[in-house]
C-alpha positions in Angstrom: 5.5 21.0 52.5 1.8 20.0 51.6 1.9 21.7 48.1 5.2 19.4 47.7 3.7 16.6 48.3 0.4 17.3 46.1 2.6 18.1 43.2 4.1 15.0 43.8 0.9 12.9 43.7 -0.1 15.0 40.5 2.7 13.6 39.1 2.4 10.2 40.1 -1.4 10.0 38.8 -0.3 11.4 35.8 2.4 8.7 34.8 0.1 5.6 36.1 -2.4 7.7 33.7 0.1 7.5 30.3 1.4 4.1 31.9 -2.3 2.5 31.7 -2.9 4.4 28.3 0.2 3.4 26.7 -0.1 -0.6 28.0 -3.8 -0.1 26.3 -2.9 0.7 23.0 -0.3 -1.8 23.4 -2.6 -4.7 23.9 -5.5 -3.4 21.8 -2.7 -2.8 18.6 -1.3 -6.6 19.7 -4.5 -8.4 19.8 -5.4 -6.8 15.9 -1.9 -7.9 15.0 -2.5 -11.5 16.4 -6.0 -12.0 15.1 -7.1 -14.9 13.3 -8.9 -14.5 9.9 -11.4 -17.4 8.1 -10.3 -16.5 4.4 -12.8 -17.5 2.0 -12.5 -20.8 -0.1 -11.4 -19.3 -3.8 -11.2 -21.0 -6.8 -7.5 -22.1 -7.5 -6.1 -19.0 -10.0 -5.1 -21.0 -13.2 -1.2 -20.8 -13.7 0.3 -18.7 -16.8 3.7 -18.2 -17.2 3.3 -17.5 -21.4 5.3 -14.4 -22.4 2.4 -12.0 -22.3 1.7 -13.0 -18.9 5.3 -12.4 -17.7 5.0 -8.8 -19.5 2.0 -8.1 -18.0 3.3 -9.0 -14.7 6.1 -7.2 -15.0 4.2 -4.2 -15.5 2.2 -4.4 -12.5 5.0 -4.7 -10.8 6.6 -1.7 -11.9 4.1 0.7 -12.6 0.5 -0.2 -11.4 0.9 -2.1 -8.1 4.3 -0.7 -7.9 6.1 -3.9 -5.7 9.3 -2.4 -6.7 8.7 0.2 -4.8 9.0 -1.6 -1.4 10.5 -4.8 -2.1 13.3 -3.5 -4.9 14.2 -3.9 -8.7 15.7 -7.5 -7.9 12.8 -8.3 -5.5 15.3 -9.2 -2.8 13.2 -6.7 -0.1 14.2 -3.4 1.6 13.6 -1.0 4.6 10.4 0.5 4.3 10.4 2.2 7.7 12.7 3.0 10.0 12.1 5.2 13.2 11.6 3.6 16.5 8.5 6.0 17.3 7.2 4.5 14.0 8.4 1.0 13.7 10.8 -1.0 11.6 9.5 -2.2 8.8 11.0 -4.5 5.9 10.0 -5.4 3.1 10.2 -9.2 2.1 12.2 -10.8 -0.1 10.2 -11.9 -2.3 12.7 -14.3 -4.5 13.6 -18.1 -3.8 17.5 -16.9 -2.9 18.8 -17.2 0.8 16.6 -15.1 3.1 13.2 -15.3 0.4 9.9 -16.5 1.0 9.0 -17.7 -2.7 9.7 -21.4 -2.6 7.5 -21.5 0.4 5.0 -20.0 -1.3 2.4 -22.2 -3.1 0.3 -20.1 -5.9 -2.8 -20.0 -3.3 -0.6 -18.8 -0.4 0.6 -15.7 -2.6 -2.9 -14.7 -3.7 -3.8 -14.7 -0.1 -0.7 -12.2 0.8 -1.4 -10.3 -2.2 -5.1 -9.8 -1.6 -5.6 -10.3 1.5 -2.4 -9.1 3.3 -2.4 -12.3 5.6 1.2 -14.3 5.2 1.7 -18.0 5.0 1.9 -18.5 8.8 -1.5 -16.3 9.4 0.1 -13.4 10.8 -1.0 -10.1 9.2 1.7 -8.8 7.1 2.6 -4.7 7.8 2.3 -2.1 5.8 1.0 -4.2 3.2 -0.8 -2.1 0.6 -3.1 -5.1 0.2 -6.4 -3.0 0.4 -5.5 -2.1 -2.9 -4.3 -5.6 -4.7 -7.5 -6.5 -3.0 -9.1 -4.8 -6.3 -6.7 -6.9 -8.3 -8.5 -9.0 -11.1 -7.9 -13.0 -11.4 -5.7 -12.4 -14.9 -3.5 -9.8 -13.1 -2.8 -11.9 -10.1 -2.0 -15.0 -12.0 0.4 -12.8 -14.1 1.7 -11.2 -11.2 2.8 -14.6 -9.5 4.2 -15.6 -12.8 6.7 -12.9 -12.9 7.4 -13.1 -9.2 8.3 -17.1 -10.4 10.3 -16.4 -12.9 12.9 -13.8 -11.0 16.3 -14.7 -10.1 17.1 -15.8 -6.9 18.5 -12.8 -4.5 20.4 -14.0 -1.3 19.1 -11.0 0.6 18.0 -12.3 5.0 15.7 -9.6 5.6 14.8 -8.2 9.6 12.1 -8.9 11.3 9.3 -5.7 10.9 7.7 -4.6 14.3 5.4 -1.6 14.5 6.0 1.5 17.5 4.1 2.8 20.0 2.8 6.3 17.8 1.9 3.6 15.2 0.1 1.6 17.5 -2.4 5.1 19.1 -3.0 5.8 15.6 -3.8 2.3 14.8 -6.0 2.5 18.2 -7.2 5.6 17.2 -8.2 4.8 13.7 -5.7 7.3 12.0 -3.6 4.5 10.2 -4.1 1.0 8.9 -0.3 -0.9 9.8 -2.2 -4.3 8.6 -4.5 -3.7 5.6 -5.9 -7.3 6.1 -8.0 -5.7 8.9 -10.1 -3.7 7.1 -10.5 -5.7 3.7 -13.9 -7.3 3.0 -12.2 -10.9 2.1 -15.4 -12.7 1.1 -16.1 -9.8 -1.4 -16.1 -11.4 -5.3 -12.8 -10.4 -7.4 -12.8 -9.3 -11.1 -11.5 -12.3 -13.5 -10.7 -10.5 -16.5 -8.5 -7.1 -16.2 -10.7 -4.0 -17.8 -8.6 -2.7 -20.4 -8.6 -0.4 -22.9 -9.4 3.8 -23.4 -12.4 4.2 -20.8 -12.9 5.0 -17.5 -13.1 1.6 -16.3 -10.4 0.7 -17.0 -8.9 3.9 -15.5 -10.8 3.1 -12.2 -9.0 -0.1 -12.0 -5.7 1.6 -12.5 -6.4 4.2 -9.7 -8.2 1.6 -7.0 -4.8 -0.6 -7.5 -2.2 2.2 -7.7 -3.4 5.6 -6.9 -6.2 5.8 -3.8 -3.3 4.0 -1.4 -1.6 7.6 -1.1 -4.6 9.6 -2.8 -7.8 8.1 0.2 -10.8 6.6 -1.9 -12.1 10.0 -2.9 -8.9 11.4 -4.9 -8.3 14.4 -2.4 -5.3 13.6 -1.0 -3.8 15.2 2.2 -1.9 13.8 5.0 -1.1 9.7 4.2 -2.4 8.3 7.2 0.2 6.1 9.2 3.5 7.8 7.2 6.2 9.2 9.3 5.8 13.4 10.1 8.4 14.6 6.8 6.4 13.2 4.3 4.7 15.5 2.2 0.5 15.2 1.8 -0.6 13.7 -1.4 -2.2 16.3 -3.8 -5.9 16.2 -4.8 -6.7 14.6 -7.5 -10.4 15.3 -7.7 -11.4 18.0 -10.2 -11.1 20.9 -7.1 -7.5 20.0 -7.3 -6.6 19.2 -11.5 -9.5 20.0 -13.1 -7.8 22.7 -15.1 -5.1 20.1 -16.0 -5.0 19.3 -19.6 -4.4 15.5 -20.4 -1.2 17.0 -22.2 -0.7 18.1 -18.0 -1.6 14.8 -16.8 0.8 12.8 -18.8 3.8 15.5 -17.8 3.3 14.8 -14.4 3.0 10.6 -14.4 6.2 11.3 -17.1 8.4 13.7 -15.7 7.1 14.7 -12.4 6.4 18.2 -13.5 3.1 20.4 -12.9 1.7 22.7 -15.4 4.3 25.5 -14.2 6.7 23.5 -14.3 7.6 22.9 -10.7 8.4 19.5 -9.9 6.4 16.8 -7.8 7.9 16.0 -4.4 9.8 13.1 -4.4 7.6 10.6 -3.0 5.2 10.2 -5.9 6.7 7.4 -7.9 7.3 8.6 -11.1 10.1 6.7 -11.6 7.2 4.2 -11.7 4.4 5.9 -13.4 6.5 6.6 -16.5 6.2 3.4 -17.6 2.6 3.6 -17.9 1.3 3.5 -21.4 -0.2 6.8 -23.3 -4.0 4.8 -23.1 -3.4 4.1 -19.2 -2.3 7.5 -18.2 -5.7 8.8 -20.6 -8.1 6.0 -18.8 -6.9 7.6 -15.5 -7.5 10.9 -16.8 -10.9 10.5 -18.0 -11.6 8.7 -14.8 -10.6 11.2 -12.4 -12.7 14.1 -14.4 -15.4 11.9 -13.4 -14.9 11.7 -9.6 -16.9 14.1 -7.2 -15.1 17.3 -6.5 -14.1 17.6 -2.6 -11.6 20.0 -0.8 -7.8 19.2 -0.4 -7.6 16.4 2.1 -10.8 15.0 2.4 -9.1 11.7 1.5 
């Protein structure tokens, strides 16, 4: 019958239609993967690895870059992702054991994966948060590296991370960023010396490197672009969203995980990180974020 046959065709047109669609994003997502970047020429980072240093790395890596998070306590790597709509995605080890990257590694090549999010082969490393470390001062990176030297050794072969097709259309359709490296101004100049201290500067440091990955570069939150459907949105941070917050409020929640009323943060914000922040980091955040423009939950 005609109508048969024209339902038939319908359906036909419609699957070359998803067909040509999907190969599309396929090949547009592919060619970002495999492109080539000219990294700027930096002066070499000069090599500490003096106690204070080692501290300081250690620091970062627990509670302002947050590396633990992602690549584990002993640094041996972990699954970050795994969904096949999403990708599987593992985080490297990062120690000289069986499986680790490290002793391949020169102290340029890890400033380029740190900052840059491109790994020592060229290929853009996934799910990188390297937007972020791209904000990362001189001292800090040099401090970092150290502690990342001076690790044990974790005999930990980690899988190979590949990226899925609902990835890929948000990639295509700029709702997600799998490869930070492709959307980091890499000649921009880098801090050398870490702002420190009680004052919003320094808090803005502490926010561009640890908070504005989950929280979007204006504090208010929302849906984190590129995260698989069950996570919860970030919360805003601007003063629509904590402006009645107390610093005593503040602290509770990088502490303990607890609002105001004492209802507890979802799971995803690392707390188990923040807590280790010091009483004049958590206030330099504070008075930071009181500064930021106000803007409506999930502006980003």
């Amino acid at each position: 019958m005609k109508w048969i046959r024209r339902i038939g065709l319908v359906v036909v047109l419609l699957l070359l239609v998803v067909g040509v669609g999907a190969a599309s994003v396929y090949v547009m997502s592919e060619s970002r993967l495999s492109e080539a970047y000219a990294l700027p020429d930096e002066a070499p980072l000069a090599a500490v690895s003096d106690s204070a240093a080692l501290a300081r790395g250690q620091h970062l890596a627990v509670s302002i870059a947050k590396c633990v998070d992602c690549h584990g306590d002993n640094l041996g790597g972990g699954v970050v992702i795994d969904a096949p709509p999403l990708g599987h995605v593992e985080a490297t080890n990062l120690t000289t054991g069986r499986g680790g990257v490290l002793a391949a590694y020169d102290d340029a090549a890890l400033e380029r994966a740190i900052r840059h999010g491109v790994a020592i082969d060229g290929r853009n490393l996934l799910i990188m948060p390297s937007r972020d470390y791209n904000h990362l001062s001189d001292e800090d990176v040099a401090a970092l590296i150290a502690y990342l030297r001076s690790r044990p050794a974790v005999d930990q072969v980690r899988g190979r991370s590949t990226i899925g097709p609902v990835i890929r259309a948000m990639w295509v359709a700029g709702k997600a960023q799998p490869a930070s490296s492709t959307i980091i101004a890499h000649a921009a100049p880098h801090l050398r010396v870490t702002p420190l201290g009680n004052t919003e500067t320094a808090g803005r440091y502490i926010a561009e490197n640890g908070c504005d990955g989950c929280h979007g570069d204006g504090y208010s939150g929302g849906a984190i672009p590129g995260t698989p459907p069950d996570w919860k949105p970030a919360s805003n941070l601007t003063p629509t969203g904590i402006g009645h917050y107390s610093l005593a409020d503040f602290s509770r929640i990088l502490r303990e995980g607890k609002r105001p009323d004492g209802t507890v943060v979802d799971t995803l914000m690392p707390v188990k990180a923040t807590r280790h922040m010091s009483d004049e980091e958590i206030e330099s955040v504070f008075k930071f974020l009181r500064t930021v423009p106000s803007k409506p939950f999930g502006r980003r």
